[in-house]
C-alpha positions as CSV (number, residue, x, y, z in Angstrom):
1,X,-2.2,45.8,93.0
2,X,-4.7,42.9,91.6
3,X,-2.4,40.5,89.7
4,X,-4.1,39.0,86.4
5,X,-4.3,34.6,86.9
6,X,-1.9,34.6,83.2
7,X,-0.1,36.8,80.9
8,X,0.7,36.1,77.4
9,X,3.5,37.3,76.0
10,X,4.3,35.8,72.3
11,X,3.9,39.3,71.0
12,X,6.4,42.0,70.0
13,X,4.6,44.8,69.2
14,X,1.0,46.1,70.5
15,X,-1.8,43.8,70.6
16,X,-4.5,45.6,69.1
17,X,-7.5,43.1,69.2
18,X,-8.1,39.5,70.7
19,X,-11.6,37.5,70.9
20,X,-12.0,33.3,72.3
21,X,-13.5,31.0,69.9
22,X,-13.8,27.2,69.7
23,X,-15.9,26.7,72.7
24,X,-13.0,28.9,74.5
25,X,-10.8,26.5,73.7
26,X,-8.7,29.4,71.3
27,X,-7.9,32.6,71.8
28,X,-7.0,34.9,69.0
29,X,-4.8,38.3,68.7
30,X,-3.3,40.1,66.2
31,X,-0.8,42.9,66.8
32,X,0.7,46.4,65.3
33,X,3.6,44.4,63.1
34,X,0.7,42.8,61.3
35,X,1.3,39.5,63.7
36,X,-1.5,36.9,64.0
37,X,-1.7,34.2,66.6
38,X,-4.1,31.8,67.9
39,X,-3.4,30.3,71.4
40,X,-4.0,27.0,72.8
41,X,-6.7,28.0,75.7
42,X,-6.3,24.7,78.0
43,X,-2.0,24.4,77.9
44,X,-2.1,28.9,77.8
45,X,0.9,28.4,74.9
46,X,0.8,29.6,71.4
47,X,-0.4,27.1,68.7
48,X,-0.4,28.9,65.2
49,X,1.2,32.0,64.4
50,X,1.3,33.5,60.8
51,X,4.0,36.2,61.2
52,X,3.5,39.3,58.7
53,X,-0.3,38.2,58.5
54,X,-1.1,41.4,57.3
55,X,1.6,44.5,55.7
56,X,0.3,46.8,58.6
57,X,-1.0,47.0,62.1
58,X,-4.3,44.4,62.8
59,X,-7.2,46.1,63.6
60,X,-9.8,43.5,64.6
61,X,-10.0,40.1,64.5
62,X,-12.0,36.7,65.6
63,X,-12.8,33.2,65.5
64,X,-15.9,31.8,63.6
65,X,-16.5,27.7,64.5
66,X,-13.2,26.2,65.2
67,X,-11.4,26.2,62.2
68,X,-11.7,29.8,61.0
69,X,-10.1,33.5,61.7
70,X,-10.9,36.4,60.4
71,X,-8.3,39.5,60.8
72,X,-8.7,43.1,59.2
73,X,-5.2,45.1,58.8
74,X,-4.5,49.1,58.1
75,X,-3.1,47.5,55.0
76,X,-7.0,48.1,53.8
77,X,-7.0,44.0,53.5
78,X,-9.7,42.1,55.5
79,X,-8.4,38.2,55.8
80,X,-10.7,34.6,56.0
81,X,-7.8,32.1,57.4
82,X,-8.4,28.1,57.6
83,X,-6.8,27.0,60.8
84,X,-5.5,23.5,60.8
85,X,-4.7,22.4,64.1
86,X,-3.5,19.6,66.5
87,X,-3.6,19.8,70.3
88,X,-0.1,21.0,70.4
89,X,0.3,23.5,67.1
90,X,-0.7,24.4,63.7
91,X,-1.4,26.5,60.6
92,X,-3.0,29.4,59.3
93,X,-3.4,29.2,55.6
94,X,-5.3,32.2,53.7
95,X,-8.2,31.3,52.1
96,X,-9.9,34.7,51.0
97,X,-9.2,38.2,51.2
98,X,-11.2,41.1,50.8
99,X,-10.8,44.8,50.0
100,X,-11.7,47.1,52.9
101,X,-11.7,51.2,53.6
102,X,-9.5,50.9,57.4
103,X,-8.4,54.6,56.9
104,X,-10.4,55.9,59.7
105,X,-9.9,52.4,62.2
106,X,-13.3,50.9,61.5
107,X,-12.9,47.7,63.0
108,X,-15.4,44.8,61.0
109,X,-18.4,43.2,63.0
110,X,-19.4,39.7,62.5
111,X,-22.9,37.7,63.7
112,X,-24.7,34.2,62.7
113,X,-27.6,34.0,61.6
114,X,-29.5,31.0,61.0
115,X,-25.8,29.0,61.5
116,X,-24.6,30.9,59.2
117,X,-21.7,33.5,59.8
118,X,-22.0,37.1,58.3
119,X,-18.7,39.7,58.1
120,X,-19.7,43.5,57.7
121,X,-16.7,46.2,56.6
122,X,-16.5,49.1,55.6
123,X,-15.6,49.4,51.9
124,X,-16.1,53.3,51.1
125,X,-16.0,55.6,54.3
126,X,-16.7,58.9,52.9
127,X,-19.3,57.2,50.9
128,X,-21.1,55.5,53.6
129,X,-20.8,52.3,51.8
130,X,-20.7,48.7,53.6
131,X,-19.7,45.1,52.5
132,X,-21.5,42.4,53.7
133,X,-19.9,38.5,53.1
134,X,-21.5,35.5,53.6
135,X,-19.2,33.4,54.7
136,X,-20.7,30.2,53.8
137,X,-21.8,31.0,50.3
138,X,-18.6,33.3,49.8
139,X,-21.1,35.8,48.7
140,X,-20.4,40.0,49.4
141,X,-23.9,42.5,49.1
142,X,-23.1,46.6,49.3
143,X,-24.9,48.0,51.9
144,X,-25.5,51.9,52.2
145,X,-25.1,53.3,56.0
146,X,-24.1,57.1,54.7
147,X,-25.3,59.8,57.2
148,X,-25.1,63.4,56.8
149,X,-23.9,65.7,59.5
150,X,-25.0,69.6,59.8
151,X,-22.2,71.8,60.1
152,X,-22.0,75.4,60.2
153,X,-20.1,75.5,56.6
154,X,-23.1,73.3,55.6
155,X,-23.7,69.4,55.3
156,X,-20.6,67.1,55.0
157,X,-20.2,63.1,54.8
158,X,-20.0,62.0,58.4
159,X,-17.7,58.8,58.2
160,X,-18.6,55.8,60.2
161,X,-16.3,55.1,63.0
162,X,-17.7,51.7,64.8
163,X,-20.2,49.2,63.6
164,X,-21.7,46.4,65.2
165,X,-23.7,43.4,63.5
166,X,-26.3,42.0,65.5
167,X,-28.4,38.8,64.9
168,X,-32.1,39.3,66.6
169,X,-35.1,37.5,66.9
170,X,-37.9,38.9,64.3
171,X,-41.3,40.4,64.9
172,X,-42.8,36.8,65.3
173,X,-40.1,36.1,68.1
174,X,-39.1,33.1,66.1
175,X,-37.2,34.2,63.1
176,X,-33.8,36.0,63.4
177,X,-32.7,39.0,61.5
178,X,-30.0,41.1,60.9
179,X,-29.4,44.6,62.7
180,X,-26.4,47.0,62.1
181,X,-25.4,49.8,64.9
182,X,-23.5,52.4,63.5
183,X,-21.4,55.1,65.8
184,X,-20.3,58.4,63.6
185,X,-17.6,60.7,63.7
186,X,-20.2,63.4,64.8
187,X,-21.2,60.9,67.3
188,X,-24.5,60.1,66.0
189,X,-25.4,56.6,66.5
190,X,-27.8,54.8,64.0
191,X,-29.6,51.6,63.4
192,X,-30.4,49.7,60.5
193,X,-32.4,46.5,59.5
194,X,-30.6,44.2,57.0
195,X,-32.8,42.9,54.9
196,X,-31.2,39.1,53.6
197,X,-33.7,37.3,51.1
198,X,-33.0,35.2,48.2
199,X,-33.8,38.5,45.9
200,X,-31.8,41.3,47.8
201,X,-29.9,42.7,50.8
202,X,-30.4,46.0,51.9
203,X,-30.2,48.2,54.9
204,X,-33.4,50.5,56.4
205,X,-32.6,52.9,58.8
206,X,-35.3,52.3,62.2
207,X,-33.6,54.7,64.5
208,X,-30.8,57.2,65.8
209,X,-29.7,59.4,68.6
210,X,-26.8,62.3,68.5
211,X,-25.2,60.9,71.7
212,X,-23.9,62.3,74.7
213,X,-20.6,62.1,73.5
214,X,-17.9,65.1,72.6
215,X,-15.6,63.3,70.4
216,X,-17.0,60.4,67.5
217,X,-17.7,57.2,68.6
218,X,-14.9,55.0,68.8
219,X,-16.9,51.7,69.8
220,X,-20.3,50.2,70.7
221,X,-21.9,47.1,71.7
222,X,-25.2,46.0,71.5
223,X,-27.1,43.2,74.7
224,X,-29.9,42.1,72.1
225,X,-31.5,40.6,75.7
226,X,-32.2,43.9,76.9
227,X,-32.4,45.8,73.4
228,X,-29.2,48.6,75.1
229,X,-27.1,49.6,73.1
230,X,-23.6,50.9,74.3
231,X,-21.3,53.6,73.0
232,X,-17.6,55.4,74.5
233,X,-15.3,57.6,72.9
234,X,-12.2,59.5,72.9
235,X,-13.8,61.4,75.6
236,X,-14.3,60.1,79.5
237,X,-17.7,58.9,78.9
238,X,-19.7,55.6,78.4
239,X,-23.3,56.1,77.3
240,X,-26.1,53.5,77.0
241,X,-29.1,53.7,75.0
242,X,-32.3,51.9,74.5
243,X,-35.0,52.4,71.5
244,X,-37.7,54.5,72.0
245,X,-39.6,54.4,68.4
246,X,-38.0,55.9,66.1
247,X,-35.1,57.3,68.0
248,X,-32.9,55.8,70.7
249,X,-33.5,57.1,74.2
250,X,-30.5,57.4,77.1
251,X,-31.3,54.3,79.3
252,X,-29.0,56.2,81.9
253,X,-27.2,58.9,82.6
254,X,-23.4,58.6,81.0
255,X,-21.3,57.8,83.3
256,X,-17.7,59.7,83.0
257,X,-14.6,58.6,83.7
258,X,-11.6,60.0,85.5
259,X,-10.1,59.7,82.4
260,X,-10.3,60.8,78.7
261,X,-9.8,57.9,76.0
262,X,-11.7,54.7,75.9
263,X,-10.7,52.1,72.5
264,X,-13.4,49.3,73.2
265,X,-16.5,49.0,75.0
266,X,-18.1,45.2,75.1
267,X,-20.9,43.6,76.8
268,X,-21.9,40.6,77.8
269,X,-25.3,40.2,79.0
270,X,-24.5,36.6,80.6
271,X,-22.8,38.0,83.8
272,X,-24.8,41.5,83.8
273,X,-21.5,43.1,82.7
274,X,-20.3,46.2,80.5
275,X,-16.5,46.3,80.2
276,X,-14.6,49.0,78.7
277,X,-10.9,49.3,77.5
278,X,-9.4,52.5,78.5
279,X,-6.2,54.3,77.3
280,X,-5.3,55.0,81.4
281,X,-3.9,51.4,81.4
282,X,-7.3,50.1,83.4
283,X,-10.3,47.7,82.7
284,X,-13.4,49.6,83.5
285,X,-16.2,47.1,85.0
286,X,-19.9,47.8,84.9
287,X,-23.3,46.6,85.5
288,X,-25.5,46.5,82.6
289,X,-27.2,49.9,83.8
290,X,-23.4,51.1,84.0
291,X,-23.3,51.1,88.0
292,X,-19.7,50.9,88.5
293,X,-18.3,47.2,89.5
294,X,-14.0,47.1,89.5
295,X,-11.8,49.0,87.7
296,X,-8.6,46.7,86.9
297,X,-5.1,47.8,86.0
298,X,-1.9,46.5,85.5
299,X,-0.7,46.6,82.0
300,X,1.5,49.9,81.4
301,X,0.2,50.9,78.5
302,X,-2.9,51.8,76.7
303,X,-5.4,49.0,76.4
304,X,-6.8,48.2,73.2
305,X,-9.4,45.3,73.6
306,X,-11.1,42.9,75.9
307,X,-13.2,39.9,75.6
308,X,-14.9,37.6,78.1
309,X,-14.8,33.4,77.5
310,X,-18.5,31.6,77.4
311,X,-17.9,28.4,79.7
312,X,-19.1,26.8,76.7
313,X,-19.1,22.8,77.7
314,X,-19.6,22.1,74.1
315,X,-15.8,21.1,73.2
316,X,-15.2,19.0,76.0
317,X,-16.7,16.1,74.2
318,X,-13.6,16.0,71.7
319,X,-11.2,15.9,74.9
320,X,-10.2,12.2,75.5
321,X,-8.1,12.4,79.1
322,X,-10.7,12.6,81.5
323,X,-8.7,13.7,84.1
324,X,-8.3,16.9,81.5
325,X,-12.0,17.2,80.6
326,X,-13.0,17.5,84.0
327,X,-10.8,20.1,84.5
328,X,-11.8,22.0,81.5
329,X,-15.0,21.6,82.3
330,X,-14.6,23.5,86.1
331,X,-12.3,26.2,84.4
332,X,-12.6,29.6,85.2
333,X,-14.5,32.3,83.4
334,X,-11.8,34.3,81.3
335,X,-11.7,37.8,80.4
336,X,-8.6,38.6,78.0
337,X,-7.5,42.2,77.9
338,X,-4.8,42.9,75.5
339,X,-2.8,46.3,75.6
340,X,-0.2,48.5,73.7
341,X,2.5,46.8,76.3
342,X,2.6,43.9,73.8
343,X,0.7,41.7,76.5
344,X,-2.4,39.6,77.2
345,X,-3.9,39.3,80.8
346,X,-6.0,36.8,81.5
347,X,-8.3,37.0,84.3
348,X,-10.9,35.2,86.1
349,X,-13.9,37.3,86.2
350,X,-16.1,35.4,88.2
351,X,-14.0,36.2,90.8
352,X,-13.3,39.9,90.4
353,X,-17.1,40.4,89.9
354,X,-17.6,38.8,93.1
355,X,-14.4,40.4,95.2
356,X,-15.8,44.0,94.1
357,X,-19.4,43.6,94.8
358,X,-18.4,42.3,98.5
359,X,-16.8,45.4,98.7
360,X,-19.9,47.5,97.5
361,X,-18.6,48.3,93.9
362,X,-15.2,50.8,93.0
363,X,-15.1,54.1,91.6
364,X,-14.6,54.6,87.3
């Protein structure tokens, strides 16, 4: 069996979510005591921890800049932390906290736009309402995403289940704007313009597709490059979608897997590569047209997130060894995949990309 290149294990309890920031310098995860700890990237040790973060399981969280982490718990709470930090450890101190609806796992999305970093939660559920924050200005707008689905007892709120905030280039190809992706318990799958001016924010609905799907949508991503969007479930399938007017289209067929149970689906357009985090303990690798790459397993437990590092050369300038810069700067490509086990794996990508195509792809 593959062995992963590192394994973090600071945490006592399942990690539920981890993401790099700072140039992949940090890594951040937050776990189901409601345990939140950033990790020194180039000595792979814990630098900050804030124990108890939240009063119940994390849900999501991520790294804005280099100084910032935002967490959301099942304690309805969503957190802004300032993180003040040497080489060798530091300190996450609260700054702002907002009230969010996490009753039905809704994990928050985050984008820049125009430098500027923007949070969306959900703050009703059954109401289809959304928070926007502007992280800069400390400013929150209400958004209204509400959808609803036809039953055979008649039409009912259909809660959201995923979202993902997207920052894309305008009609004039210059501009950038705001889109929001939406995956519904009755596994629709919508998309809305966010309209930021200095006068309002609101959200239009351009498009939406009942997906392939069996069971609601439990994540989606979005590759802005080639306008697909990506959805799996609590069923054995991962579905990609591309718009066709006002509707979405399937881009192609949806690929099952051996497997029911899938908790995050993530893309990354860079490397050509979809990457899904199932609950049969494995990492299922994709192309971007979902032709099956690797599937990786070796935690023993369900897995619960997965993130892939940029090779960002921006923070080597603030590294004074040189000996050390130049190794940061030929480090490997890292993909983080944290699990129920209470562990991290780190592994170099590059490489497992490259081992399974030699081999002609593997099996979901």
């Amino acid at each position: 069996m593959i062995q992963p290149d590192f394994v973090f294990r600071g945490h006592q309890a399942a990690v539920n979510s981890v993401c790099f920031f700072g140039d992949d310098r940090l890594l951040v995860s937050g776990d189901q005591d409601g345990h939140l700890i950033v990790w020194n990237m180039m000595l792979k040790r814990q630098l900050a921890k804030a124990a108890g973060a939240h009063t119940a399981p994390i849900l999501a969280v991520c790294g804005l800049g280099t100084d910032t982490v935002v967490s959301q718990g099942r304690d309805n709470r969503l957190c802004v932390w300032a993180l003040d930090a040497s080489e060798f450890s530091g300190e996450l101190r609260l700054t702002k906290t907002l009230a969010v609806d996490s009753m039905n796992f809704c994990k928050f999305s985050y984008a820049t736009l125009r430098g500027s970093p923007w949070i969306v939660f959900l703050v009703g559920a059954g109401a289809g309402e959304a928070g926007l924050f502007d992280v800069a200005s400390g400013e929150q707008h209400s958004l209204s995403i509400g959808h609803q689905s036809r039953t055979k007892a008649g039409s009912r709120d259909d809660s959201p289940m995923c979202i993902k905030l997207v920052a894309s280039a305008g009609a004039d190809g210059v501009s950038q704007e705001l889109e929001l992706f939406v995956g519904y318990e009755s596994t629709m799958l919508q998309q809305f313009s966010i309209d930021v001016s200095d006068t309002k924010v609101s959200a239009a609905l351009r498009r939406s597709v009942t997906t392939a799907h069996s069971e609601p949508v439990m994540s989606l991503d979005y590759d802005s490059q080639r306008q697909l969007a990506y959805t799996c479930a609590a069923d054995n399938k991962v579905c990609c979608y591309t718009a066709d007017g006002s509707k979405f289209k399937e881009h192609v067929a949806a690929v099952e897997l051996k497997n029911s149970g899938c908790s995050e689906i993530r893309c990354f357009p860079a490397l050509n590569l979809v990457a899904v985090a199932s609950w049969d303990y494995a990492t299922h690798l994709f192309t971007s047209d979902l032709e099956p790459t690797a599937s990786i397993a070796f935690h023993r437990a369900a897995l619960t997130s997965v993130d892939v590092s940029t090779l960002s050369t921006a923070g080597a300038d603030g590294i004074v060894d040189e000996y050390v810069r130049q190794r940061w700067s030929s480090r490997s490509r890292w993909m983080a995949v944290a699990s129920r086990d209470s562990r991290i794996s780190l592994w170099d990508i590059d490489r497992i990309i490259a081992d399974a195509r030699s081999c002609g792809g593997a099996d979901a």
